[in-house]
C-alpha positions in Angstrom: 121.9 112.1 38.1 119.8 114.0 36.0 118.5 116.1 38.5 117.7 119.5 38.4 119.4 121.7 40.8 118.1 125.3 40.3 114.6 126.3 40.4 112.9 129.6 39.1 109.3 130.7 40.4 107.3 131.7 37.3 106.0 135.0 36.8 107.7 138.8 35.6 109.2 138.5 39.1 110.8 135.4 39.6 112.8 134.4 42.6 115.8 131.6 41.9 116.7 128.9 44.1 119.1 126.7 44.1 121.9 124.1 45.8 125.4 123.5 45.2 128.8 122.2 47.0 130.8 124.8 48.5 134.5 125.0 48.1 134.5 123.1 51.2 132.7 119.8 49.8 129.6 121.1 52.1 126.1 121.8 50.7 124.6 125.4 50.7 121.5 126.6 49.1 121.5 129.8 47.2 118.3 132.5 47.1 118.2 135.1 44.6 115.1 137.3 44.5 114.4 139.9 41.6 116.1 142.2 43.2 119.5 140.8 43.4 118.6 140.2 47.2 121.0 137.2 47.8 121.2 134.8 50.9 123.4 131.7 51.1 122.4 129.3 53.4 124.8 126.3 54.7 122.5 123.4 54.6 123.3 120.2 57.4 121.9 116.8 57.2 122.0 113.0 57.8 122.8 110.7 54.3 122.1 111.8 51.1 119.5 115.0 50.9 119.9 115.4 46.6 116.2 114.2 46.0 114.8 115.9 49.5 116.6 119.0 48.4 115.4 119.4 45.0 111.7 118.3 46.1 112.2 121.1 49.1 113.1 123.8 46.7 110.9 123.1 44.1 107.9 123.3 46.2 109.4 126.4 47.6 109.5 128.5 44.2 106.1 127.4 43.5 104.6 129.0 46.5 104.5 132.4 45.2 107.0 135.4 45.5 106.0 136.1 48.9 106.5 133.3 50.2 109.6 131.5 48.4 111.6 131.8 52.1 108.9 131.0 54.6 107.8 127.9 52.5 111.6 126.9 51.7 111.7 126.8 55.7 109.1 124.4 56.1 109.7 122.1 53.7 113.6 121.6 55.2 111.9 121.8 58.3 109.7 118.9 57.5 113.1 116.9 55.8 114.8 117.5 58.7 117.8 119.9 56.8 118.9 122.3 59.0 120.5 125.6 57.5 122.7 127.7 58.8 123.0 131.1 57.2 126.6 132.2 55.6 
């Protein structure tokens, strides 16, 4: 509890990232860029992924606009979060 779910990179252009539970009690991650480019990805993993999510999009964000996807990636890569897009 008390965790912060949504992320914004800083900067005039500032992607969004964030996670939330679907209408089907299943976790997706959400991607906005200044552009109103939006991807939802549906996220699957083993046991509770709250903390490993918010570390993995926070890092993500911070990586500069170009690469807010190719580092969010990685970092689920490196949790082992597998996404599927939706």
């Amino acid at each position: 509890m008390g965790q912060q779910h949504c992320f914004h990179a800083p900067g005039e252009k500032s992607d969004f990232l964030g996670w939330r539970i679907g209408r089907k009690g299943r976790t997706e991650i959400v991607y906005e860029n200044y552009n109103a480019t939006r991807f939802v990805w549906r996220a699957d993993f083993e046991g509770n992924a709250d903390l490993r999510l918010d570390e993995a999009l926070s890092l993500s964000v911070n990586a500069g606009h170009e690469r807010v996807i190719a580092t969010l990636f990685e970092e689920l890569k490196k949790r082992a979060i597998a996404i599927e897009l939706i």
